[in-house]
PDB file of the backbone (N, CA, C, O) and the ligand in Angstrom, with CONECT records:
HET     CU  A 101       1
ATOM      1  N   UNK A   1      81.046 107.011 104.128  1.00  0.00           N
ATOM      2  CA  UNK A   1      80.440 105.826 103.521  1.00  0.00           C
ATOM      3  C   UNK A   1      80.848 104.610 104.337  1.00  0.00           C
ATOM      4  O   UNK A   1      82.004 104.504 104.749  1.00  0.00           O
ATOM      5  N   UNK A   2      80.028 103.799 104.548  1.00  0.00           N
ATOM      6  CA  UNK A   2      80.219 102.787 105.085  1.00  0.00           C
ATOM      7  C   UNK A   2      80.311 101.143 104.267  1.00  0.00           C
ATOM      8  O   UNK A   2      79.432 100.874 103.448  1.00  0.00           O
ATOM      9  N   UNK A   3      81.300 100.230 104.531  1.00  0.00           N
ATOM     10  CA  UNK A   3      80.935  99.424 103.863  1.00  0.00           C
ATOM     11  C   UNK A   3      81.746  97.788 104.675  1.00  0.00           C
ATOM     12  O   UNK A   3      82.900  97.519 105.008  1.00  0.00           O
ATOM     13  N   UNK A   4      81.010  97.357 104.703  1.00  0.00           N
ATOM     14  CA  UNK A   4      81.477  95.744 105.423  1.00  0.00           C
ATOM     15  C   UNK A   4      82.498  94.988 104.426  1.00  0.00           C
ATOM     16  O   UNK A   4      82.738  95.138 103.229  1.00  0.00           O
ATOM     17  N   UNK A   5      83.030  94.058 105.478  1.00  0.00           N
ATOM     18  CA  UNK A   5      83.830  93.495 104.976  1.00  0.00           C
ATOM     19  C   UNK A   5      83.484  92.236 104.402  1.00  0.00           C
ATOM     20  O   UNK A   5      82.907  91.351 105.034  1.00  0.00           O
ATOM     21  N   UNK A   6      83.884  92.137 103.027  1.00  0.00           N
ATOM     22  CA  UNK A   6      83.350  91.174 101.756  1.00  0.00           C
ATOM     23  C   UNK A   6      82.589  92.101 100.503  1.00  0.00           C
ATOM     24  O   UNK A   6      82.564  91.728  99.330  1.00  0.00           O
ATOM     25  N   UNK A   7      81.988  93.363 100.998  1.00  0.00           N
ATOM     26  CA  UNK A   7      80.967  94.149 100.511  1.00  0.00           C
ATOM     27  C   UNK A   7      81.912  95.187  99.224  1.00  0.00           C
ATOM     28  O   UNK A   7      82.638  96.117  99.576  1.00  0.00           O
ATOM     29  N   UNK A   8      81.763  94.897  98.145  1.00  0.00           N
ATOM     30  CA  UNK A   8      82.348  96.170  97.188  1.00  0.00           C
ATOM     31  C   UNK A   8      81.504  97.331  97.139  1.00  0.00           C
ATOM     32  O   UNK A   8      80.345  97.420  97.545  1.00  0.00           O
ATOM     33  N   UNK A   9      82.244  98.246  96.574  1.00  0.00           N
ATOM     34  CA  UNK A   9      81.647  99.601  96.120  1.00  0.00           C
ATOM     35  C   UNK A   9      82.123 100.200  95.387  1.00  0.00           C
ATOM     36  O   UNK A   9      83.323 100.358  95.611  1.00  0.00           O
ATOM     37  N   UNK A  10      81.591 100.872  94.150  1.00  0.00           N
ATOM     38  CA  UNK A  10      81.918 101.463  92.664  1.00  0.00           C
ATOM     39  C   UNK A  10      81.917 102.907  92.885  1.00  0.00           C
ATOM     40  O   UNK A  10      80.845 103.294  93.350  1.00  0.00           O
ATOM     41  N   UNK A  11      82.922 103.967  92.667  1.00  0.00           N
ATOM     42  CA  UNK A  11      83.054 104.945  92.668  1.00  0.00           C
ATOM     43  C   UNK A  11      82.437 105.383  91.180  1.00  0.00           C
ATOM     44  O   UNK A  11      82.548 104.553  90.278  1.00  0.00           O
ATOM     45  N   UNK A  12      81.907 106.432  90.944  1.00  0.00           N
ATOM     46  CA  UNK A  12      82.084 106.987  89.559  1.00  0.00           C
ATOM     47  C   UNK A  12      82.444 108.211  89.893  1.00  0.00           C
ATOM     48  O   UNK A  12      81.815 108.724  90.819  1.00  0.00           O
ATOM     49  N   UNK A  13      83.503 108.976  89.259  1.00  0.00           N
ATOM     50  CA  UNK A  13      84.068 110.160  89.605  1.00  0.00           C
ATOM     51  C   UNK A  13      84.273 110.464  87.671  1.00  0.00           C
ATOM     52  O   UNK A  13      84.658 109.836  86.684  1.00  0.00           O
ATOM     53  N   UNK A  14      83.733 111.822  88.011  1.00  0.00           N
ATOM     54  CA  UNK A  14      84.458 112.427  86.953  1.00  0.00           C
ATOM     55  C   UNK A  14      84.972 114.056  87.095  1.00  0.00           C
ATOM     56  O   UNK A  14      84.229 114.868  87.647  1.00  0.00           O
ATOM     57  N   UNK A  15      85.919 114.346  86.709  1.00  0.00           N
ATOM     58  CA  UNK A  15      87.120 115.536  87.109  1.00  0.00           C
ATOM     59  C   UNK A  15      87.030 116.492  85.793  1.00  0.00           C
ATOM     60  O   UNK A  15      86.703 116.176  84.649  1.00  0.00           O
ATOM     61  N   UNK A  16      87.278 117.297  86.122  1.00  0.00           N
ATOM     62  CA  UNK A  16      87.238 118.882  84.926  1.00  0.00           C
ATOM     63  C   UNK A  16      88.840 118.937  84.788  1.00  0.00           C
ATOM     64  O   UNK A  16      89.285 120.033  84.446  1.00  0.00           O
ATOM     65  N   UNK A  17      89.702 117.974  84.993  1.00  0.00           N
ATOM     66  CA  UNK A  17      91.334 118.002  84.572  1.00  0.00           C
ATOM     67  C   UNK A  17      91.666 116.729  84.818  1.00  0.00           C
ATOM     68  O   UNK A  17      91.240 115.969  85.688  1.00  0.00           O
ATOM     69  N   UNK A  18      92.420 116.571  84.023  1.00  0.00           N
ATOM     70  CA  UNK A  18      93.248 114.949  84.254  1.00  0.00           C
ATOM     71  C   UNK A  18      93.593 115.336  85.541  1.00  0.00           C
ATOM     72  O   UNK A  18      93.804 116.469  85.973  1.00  0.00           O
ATOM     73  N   UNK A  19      93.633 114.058  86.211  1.00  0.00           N
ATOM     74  CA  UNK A  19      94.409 113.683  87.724  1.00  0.00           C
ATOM     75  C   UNK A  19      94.278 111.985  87.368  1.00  0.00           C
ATOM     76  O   UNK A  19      93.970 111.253  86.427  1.00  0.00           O
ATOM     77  N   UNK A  20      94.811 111.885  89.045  1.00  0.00           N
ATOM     78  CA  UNK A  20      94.826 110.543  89.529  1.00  0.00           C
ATOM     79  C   UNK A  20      93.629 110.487  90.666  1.00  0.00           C
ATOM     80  O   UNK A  20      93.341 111.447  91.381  1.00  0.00           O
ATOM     81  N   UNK A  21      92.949 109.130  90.711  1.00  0.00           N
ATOM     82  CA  UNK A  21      92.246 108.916  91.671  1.00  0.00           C
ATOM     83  C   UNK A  21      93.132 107.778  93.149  1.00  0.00           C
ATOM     84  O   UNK A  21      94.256 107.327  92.931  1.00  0.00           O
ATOM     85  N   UNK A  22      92.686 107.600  93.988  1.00  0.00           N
ATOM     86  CA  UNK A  22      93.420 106.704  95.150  1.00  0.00           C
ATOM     87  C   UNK A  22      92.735 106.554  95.883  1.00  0.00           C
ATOM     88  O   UNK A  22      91.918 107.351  96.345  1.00  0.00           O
ATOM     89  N   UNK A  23      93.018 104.991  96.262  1.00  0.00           N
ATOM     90  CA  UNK A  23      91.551 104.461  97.243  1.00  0.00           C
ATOM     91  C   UNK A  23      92.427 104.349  98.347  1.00  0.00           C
ATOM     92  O   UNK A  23      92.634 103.137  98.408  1.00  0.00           O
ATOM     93  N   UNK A  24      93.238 105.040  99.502  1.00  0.00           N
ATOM     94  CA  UNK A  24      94.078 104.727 100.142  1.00  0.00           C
ATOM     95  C   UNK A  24      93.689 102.662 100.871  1.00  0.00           C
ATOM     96  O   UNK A  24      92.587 102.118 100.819  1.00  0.00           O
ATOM     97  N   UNK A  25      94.547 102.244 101.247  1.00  0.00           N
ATOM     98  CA  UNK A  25      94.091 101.408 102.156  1.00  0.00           C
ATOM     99  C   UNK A  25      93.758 100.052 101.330  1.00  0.00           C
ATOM    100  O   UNK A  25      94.263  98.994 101.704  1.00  0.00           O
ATOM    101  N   UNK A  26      92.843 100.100 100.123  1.00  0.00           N
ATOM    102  CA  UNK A  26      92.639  99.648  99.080  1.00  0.00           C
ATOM    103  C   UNK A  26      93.894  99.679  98.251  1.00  0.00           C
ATOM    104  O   UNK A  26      93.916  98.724  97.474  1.00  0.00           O
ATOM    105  N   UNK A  27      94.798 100.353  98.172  1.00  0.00           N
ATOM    106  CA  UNK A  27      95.395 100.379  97.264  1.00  0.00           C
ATOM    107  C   UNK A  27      94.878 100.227  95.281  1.00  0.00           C
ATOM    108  O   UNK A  27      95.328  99.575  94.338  1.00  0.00           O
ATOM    109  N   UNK A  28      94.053 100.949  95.405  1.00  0.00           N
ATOM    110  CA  UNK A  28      93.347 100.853  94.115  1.00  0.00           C
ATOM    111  C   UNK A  28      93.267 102.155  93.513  1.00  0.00           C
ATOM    112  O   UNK A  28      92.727 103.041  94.175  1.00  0.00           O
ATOM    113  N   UNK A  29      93.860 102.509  91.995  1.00  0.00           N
ATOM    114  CA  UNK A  29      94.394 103.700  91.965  1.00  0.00           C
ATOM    115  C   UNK A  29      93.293 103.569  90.082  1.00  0.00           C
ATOM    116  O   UNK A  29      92.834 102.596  89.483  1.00  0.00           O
ATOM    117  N   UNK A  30      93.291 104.953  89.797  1.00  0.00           N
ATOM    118  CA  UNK A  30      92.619 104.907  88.930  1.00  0.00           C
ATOM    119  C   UNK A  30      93.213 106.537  88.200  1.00  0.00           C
ATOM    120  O   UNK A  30      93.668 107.481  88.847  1.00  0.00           O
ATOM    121  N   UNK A  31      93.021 106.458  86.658  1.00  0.00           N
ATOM    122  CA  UNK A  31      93.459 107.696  85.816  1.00  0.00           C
ATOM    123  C   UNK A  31      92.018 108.315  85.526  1.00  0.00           C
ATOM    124  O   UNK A  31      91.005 107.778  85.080  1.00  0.00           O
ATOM    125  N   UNK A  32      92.291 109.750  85.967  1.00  0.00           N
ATOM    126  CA  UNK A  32      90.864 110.504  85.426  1.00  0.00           C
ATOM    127  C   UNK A  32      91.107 111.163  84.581  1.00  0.00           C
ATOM    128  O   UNK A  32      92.003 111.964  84.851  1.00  0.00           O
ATOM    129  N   UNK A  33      90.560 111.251  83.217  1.00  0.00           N
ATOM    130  CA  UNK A  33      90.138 112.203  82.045  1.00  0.00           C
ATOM    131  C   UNK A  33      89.114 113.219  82.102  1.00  0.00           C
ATOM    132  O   UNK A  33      87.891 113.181  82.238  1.00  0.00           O
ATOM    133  N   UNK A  34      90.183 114.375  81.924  1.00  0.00           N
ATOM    134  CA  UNK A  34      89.187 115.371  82.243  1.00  0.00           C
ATOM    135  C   UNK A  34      87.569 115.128  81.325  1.00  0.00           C
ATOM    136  O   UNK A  34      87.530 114.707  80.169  1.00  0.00           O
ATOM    137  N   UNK A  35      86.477 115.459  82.052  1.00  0.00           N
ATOM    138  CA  UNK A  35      85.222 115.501  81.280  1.00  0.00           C
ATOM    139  C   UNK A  35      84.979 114.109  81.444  1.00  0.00           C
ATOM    140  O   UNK A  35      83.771 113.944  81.610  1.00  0.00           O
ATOM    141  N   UNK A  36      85.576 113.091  81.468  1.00  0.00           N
ATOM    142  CA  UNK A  36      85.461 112.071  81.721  1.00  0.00           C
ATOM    143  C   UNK A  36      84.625 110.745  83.022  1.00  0.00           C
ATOM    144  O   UNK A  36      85.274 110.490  84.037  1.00  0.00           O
ATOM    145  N   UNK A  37      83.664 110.264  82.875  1.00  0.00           N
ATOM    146  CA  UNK A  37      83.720 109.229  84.125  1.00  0.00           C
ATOM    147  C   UNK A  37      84.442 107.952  84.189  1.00  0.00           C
ATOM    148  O   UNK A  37      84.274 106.926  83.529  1.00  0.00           O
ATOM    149  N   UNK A  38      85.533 108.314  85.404  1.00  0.00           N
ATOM    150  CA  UNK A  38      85.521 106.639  85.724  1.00  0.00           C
ATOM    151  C   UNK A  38      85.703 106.366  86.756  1.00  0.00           C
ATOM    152  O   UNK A  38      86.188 107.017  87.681  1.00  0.00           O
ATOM    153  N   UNK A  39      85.185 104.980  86.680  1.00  0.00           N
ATOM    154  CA  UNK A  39      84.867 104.016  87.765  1.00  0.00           C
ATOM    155  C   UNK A  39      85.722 103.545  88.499  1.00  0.00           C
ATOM    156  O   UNK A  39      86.711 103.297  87.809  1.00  0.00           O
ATOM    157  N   UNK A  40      85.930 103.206  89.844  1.00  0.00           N
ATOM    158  CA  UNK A  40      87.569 102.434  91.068  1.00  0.00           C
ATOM    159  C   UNK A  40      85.894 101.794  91.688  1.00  0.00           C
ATOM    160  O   UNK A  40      84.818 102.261  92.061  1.00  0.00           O
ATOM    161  N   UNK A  41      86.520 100.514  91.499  1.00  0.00           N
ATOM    162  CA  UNK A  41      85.907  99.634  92.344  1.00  0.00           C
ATOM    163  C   UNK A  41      86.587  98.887  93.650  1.00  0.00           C
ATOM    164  O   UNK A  41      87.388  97.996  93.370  1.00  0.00           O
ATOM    165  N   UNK A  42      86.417  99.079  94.645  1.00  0.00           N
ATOM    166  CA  UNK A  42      86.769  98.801  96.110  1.00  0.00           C
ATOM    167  C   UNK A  42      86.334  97.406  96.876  1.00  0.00           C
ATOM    168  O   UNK A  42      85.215  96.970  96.607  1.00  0.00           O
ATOM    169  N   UNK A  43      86.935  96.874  97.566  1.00  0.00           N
ATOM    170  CA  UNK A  43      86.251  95.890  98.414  1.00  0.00           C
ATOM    171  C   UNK A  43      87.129  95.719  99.943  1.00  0.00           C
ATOM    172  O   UNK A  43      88.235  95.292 100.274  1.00  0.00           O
ATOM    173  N   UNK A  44      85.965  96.302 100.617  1.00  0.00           N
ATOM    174  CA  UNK A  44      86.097  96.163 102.088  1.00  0.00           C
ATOM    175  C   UNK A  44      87.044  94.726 102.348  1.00  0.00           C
ATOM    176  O   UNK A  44      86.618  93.680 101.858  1.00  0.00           O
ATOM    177  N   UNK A  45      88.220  94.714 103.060  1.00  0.00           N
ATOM    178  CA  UNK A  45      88.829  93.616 103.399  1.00  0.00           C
ATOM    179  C   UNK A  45      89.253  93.593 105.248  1.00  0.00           C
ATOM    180  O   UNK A  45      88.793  92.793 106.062  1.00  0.00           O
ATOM    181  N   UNK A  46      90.375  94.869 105.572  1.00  0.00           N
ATOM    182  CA  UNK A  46      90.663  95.136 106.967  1.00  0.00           C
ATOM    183  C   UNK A  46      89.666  96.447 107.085  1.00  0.00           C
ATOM    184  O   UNK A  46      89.306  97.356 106.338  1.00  0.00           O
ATOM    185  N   UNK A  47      89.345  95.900 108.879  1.00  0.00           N
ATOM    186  CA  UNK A  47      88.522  97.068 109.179  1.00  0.00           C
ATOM    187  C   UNK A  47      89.509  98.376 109.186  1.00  0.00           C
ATOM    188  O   UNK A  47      90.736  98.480 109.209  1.00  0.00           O
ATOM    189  N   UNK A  48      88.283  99.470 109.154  1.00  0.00           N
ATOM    190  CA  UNK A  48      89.607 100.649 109.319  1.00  0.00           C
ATOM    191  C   UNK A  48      89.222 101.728 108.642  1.00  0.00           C
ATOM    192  O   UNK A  48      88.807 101.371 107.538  1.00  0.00           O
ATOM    193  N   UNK A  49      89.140 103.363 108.848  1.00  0.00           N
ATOM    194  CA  UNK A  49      89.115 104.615 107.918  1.00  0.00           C
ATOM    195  C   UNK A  49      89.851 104.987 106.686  1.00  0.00           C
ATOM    196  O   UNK A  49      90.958 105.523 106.718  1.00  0.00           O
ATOM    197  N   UNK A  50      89.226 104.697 105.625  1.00  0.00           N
ATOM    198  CA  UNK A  50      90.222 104.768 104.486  1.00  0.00           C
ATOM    199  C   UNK A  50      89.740 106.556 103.812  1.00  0.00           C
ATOM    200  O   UNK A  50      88.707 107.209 103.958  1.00  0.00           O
ATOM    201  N   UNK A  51      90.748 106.789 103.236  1.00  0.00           N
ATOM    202  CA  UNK A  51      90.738 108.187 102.147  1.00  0.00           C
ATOM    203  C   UNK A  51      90.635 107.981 101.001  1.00  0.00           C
ATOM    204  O   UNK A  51      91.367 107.088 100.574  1.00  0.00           O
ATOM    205  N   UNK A  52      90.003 108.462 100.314  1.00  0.00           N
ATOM    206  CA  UNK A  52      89.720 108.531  98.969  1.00  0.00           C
ATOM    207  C   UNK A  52      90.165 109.866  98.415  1.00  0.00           C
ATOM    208  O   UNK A  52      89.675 110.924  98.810  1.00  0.00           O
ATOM    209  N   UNK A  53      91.136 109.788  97.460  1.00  0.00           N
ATOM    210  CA  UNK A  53      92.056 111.337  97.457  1.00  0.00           C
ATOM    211  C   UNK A  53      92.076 111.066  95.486  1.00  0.00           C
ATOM    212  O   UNK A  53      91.963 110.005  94.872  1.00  0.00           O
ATOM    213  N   UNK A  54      92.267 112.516  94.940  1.00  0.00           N
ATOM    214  CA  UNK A  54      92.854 112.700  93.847  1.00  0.00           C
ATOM    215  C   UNK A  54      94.252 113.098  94.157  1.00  0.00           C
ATOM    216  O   UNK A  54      94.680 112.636  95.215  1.00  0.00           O
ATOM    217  N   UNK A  55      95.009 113.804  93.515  1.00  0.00           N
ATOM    218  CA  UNK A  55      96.761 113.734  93.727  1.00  0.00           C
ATOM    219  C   UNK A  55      96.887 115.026  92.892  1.00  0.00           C
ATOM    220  O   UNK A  55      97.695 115.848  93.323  1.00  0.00           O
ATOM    221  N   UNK A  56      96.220 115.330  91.771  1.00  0.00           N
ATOM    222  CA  UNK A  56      96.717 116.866  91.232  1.00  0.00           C
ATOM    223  C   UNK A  56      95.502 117.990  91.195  1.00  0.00           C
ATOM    224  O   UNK A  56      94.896 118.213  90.147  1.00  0.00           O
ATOM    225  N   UNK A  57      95.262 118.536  92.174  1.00  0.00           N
ATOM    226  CA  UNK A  57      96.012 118.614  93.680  1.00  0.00           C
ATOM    227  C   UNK A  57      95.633 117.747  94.675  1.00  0.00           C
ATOM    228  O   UNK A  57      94.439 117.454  94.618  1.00  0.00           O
ATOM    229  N   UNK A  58      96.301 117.202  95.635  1.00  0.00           N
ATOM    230  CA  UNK A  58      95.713 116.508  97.345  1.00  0.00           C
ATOM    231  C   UNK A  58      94.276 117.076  97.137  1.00  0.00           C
ATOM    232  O   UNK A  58      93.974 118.268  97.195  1.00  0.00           O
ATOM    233  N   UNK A  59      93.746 116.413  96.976  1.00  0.00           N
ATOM    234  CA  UNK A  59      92.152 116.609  97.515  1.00  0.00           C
ATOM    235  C   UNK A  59      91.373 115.399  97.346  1.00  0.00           C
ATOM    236  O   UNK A  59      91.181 114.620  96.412  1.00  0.00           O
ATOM    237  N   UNK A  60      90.714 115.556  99.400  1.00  0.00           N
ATOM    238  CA  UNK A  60      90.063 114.273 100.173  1.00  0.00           C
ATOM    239  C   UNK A  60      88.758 114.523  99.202  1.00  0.00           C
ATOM    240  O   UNK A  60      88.386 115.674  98.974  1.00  0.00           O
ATOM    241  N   UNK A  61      87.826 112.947  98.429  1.00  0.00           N
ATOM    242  CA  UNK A  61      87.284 113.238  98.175  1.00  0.00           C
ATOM    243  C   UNK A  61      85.869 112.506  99.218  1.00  0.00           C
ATOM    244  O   UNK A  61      84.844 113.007  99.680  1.00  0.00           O
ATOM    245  N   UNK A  62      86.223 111.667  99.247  1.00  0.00           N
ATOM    246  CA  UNK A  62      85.659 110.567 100.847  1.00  0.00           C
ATOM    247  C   UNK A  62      86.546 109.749 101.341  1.00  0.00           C
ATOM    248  O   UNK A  62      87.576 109.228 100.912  1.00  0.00           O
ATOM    249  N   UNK A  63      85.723 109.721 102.716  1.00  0.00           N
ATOM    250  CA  UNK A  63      86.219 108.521 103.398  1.00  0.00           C
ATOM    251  C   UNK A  63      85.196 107.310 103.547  1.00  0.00           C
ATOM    252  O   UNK A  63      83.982 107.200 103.721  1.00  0.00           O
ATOM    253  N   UNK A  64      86.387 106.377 103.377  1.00  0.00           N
ATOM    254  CA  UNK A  64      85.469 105.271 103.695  1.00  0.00           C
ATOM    255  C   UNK A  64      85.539 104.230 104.772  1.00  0.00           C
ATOM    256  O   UNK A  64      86.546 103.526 104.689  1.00  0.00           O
ATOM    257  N   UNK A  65      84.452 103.862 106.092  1.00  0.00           N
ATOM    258  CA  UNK A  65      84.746 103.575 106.607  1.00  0.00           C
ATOM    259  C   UNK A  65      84.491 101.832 106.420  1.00  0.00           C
ATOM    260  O   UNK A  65      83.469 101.638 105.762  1.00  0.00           O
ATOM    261  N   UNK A  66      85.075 100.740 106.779  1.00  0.00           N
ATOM    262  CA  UNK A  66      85.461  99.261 106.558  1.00  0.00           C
ATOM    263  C   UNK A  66      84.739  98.977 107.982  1.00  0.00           C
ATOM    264  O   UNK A  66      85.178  99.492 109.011  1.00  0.00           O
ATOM    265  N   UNK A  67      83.661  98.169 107.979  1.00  0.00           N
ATOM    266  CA  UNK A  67      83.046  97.149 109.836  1.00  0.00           C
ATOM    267  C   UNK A  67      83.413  96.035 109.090  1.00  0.00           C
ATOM    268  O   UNK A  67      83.321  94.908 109.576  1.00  0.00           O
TER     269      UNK A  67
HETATM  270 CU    CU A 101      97.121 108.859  97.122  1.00  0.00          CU2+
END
């Protein structure tokens, strides 16, 4: 995904188990309920490849790249 700098972007994720969501880079962290959607909203600031990860277990869900 691509996204400029000034430019936000709304995740909606929803997970079949509680976890954590993580916008690396962003530092923007979010709780998922299983069955649940929710939303991490992002905004492009330094250029750069960011990860988008849950935590139980490590798993990349995108990357996002910052022009
Ligand atoms: Cu993380």
């Amino acid at each position: 995904v691509n996204l400029g700098v000034g430019e936000s972007l709304t995740l909606v994720v929803t997970s079949d188990h509680d976890d954590e969501i993580h916008a690396h880079g962003f530092e923007v962290e979010g709780r998922l309920q299983a069955g649940k959607p929710s939303r991490i909203t992002v905004t492009g600031s330094q250029p750069g490849l960011y990860e988008v990860e849950t935590h139980k277990p490590p798993l990349r869900l995108l990357m996002i790249a910052v022009r």
